[in-house]
DSSP file (Angstrom, degrees, kcal/mol; ACC not computed):
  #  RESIDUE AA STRUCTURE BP1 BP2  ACC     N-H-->O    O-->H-N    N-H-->O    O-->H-N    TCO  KAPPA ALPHA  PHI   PSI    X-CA   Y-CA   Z-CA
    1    1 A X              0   0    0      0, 0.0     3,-0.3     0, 0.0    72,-0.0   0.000 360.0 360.0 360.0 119.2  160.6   55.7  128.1
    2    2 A X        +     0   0    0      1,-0.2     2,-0.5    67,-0.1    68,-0.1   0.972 360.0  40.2 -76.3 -57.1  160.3   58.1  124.8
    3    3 A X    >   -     0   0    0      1,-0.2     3,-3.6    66,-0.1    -1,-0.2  -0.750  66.2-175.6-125.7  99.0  157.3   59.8  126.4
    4    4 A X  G >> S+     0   0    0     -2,-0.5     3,-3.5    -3,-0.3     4,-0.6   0.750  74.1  74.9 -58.2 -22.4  157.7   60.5  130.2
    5    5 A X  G 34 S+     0   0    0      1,-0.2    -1,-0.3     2,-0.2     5,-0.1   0.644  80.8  71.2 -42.7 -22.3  154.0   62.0  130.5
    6    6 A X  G <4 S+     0   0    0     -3,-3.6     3,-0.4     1,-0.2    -1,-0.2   0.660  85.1  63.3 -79.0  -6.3  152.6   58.8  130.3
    7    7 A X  T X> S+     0   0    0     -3,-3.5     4,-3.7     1,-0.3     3,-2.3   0.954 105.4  42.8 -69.8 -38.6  153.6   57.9  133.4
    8    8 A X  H 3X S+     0   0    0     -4,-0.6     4,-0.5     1,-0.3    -1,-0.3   0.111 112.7  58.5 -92.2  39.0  151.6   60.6  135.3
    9    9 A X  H 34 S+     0   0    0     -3,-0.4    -1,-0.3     2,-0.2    -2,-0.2   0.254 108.0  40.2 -94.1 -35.9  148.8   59.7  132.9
   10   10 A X  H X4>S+     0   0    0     -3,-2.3     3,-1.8    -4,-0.2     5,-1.4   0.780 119.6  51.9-124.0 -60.1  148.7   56.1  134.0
   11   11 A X  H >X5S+     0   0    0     -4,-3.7     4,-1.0     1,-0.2     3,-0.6   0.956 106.6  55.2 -32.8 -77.3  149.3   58.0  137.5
   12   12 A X  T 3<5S+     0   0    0     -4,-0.5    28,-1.5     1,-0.3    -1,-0.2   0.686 100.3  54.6 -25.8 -33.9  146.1   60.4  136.9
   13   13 A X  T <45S-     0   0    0     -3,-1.8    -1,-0.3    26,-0.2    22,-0.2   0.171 134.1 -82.1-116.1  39.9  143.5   57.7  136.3
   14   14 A X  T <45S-     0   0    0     -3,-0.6     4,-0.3    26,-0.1    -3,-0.2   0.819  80.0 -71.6  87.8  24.3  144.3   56.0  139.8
   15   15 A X     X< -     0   0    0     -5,-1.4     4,-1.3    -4,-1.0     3,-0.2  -0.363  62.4 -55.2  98.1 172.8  147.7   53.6  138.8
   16   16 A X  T  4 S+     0   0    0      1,-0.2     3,-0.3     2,-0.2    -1,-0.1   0.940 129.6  58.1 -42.4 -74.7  148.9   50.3  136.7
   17   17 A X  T  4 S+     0   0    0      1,-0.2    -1,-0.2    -3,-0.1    -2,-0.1   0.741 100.1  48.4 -48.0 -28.2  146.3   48.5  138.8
   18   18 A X  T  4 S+     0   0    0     -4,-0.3    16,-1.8    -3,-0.2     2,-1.2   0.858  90.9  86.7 -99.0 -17.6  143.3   50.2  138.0
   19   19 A X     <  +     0   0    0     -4,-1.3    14,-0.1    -3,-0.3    -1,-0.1  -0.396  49.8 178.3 -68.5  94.3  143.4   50.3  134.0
   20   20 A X        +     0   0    0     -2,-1.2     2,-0.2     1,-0.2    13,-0.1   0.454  59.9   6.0 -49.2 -18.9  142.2   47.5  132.5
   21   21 A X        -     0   0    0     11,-0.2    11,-2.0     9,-0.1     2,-0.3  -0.835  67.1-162.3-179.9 138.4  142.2   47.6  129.3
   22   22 A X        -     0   0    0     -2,-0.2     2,-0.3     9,-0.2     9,-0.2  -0.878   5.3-174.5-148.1 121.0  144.0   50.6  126.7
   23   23 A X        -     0   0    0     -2,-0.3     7,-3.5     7,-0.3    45,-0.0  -0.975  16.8-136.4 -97.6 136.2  143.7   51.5  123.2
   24   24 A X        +     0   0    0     -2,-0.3     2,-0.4     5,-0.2     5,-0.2   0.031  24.1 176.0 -70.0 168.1  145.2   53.8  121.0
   25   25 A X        -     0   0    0      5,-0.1    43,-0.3     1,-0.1    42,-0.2  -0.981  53.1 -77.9-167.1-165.1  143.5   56.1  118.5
   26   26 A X  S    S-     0   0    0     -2,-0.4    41,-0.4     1,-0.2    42,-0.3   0.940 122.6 -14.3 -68.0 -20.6  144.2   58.8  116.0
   27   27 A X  S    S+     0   0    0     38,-0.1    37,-3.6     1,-0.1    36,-1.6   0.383 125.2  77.8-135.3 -12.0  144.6   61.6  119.0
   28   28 A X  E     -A   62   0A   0     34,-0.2     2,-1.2    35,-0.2    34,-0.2  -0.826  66.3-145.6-122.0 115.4  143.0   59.8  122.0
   29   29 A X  E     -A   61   0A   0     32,-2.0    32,-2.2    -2,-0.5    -5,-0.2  -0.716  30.9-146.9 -86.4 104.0  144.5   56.9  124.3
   30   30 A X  E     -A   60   0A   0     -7,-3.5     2,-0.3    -2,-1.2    -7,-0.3  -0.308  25.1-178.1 -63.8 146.2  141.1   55.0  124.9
   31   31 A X  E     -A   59   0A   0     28,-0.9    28,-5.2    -9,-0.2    -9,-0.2  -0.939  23.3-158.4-164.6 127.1  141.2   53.4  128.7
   32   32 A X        -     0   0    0    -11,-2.0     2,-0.4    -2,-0.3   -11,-0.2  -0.182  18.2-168.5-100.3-147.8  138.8   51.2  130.8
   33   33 A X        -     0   0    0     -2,-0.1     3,-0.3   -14,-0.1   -14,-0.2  -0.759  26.2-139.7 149.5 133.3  139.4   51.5  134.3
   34   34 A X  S    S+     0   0    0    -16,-1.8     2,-0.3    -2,-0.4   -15,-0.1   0.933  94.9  33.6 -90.4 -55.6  138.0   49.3  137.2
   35   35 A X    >   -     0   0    0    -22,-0.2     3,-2.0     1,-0.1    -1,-0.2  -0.861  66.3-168.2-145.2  77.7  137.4   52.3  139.5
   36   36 A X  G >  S+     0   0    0     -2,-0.3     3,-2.5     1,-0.3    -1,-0.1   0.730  75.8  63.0 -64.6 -16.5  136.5   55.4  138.3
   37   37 A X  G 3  S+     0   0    0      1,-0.3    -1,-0.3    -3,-0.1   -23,-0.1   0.284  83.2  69.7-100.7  47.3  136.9   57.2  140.8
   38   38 A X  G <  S+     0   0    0     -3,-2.0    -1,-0.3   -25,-0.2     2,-0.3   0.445  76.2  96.1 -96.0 -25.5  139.9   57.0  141.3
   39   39 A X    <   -     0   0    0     -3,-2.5     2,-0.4    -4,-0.2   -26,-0.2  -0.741  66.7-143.1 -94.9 122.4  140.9   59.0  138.2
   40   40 A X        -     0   0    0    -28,-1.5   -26,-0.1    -2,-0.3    -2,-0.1  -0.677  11.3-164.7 -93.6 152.6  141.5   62.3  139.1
   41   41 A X  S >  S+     0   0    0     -2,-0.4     3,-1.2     2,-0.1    11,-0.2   0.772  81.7  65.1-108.1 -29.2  140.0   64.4  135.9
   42   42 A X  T 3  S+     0   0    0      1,-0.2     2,-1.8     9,-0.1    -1,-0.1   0.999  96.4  52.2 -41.2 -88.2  141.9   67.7  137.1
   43   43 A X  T 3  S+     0   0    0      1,-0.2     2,-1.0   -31,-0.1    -1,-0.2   0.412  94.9  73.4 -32.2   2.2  145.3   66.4  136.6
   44   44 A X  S <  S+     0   0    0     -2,-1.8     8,-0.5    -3,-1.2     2,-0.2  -0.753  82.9  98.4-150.4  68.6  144.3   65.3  132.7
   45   45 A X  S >> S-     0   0    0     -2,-1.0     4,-2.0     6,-0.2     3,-1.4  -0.845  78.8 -31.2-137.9 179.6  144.4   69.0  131.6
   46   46 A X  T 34 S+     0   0    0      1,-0.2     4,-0.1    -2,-0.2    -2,-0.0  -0.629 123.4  32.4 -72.8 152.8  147.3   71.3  129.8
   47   47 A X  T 34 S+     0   0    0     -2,-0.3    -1,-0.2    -3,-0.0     3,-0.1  -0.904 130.4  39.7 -93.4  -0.9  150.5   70.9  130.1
   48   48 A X  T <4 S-     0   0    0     -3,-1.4     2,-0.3     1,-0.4    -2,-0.2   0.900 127.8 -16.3 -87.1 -46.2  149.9   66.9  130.5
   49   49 A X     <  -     0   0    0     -4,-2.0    -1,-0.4     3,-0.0    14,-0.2  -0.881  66.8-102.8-163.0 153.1  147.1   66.2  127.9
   50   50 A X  S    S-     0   0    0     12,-1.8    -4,-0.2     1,-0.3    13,-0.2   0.193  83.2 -87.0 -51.2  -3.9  144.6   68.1  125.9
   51   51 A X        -     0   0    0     11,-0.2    11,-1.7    -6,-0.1    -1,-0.3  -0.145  42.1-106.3  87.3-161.8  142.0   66.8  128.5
   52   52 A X  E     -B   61   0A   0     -8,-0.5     2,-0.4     9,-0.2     9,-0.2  -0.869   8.5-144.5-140.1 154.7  139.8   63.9  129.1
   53   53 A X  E     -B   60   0A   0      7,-0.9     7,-1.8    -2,-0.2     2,-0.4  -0.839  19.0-152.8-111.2 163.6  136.0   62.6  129.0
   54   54 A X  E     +B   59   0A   0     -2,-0.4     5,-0.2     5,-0.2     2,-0.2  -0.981  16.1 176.7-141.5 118.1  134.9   60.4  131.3
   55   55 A X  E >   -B   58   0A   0      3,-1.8     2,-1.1    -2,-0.4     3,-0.6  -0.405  64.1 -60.7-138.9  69.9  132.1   58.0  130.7
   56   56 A X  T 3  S-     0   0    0      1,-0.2   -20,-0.2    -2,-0.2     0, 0.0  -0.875 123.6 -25.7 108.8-101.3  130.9   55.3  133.3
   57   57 A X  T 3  S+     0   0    0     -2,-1.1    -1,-0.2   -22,-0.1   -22,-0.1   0.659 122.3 110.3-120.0 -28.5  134.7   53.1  133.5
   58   58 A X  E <   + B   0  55A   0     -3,-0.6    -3,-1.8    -4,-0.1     2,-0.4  -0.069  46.7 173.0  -0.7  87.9  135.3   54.7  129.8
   59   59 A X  E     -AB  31  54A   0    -28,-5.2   -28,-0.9    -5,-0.2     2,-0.4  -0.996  11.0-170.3-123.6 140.1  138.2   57.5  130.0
   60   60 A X  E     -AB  30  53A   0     -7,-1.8    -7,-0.9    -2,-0.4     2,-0.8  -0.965   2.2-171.9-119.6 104.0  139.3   58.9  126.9
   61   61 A X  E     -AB  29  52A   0    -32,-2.2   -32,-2.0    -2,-0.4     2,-1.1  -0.693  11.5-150.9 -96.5 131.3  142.5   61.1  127.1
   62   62 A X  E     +A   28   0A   0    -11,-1.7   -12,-1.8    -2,-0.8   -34,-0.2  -0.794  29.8 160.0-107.7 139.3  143.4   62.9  124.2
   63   63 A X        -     0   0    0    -36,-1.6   -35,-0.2    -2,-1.1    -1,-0.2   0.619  48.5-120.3 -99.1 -37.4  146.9   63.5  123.9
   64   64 A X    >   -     0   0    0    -37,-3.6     2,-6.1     1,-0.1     3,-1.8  -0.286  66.4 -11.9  93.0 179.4  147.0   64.2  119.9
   65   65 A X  T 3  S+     0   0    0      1,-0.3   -38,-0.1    -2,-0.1    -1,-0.1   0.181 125.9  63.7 -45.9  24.6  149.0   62.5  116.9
   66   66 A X  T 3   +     0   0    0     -2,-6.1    -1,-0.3   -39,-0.1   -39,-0.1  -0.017  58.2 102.2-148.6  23.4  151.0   60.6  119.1
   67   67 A X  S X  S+     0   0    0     -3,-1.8     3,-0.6   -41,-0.4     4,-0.3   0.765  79.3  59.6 -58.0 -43.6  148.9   58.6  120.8
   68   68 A X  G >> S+     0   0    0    -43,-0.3     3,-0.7   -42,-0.3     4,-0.6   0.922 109.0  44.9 -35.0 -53.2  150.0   55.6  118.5
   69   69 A X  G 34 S+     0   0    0      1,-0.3    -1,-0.2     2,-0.2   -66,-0.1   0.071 108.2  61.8-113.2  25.8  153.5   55.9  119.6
   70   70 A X  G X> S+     0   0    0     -3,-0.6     4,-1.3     2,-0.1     3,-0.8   0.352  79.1  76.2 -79.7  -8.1  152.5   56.2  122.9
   71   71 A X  H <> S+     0   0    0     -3,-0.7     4,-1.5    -4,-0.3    -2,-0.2   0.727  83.1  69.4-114.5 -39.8  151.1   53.4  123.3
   72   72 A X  H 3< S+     0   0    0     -4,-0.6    -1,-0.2     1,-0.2    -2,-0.1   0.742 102.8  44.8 -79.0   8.6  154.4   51.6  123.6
   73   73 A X  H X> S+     0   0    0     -3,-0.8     3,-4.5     2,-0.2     4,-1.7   0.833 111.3  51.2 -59.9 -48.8  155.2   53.1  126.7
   74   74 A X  H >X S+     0   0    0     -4,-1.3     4,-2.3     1,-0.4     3,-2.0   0.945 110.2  53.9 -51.6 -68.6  151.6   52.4  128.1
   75   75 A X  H 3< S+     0   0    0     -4,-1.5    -1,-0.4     1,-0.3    -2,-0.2   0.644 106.6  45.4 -32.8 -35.6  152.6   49.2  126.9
   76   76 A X  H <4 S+     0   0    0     -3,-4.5    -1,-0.3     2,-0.1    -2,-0.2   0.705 121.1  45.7-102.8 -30.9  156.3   49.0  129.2
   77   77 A X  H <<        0   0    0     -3,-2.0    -2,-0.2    -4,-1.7    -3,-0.2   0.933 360.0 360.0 -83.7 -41.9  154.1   50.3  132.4
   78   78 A X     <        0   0    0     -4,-2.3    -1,-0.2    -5,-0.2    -3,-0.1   0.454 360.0 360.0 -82.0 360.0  150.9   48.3  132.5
């Protein structure tokens, strides 16, 4: 795993199990999520992420220019 943050990221919005669905973008790893409240929104601060919004099952983390090449970990966990 090139970028070990993503675990507690995929940890942060309640596990493996509760993401549904993840897309990358230019700064921001886009995420749906079954059960939002399960994602704790504290944890998805600095030193982990740049924060997060949260909208409905909607979670948007932004991470920055390496959200792309994150997304093949996301990819090795889910």
């Amino acid at each position: 795993m090139k970028y070990p943050k993503v675990a507690q990221i995929v940890d942060a919005l309640g596990g493996a199990d509760n993401i549904g669905a993840v897309e990358p973008c230019v700064t921001r790893l886009r995420f749906e999520v079954h059960d939002a409240t399960a994602v704790d929104q504290s944890r998805l601060r600095p030193p982990l992420c740049y924060g997060a919004t949260i909208l409905g099952s909607a979670v948007q983390v932004i991470v920055g220019p390496e959200a792309e090449v994150m997304m093949d970990d996301l990819v090795e966990l889910l």
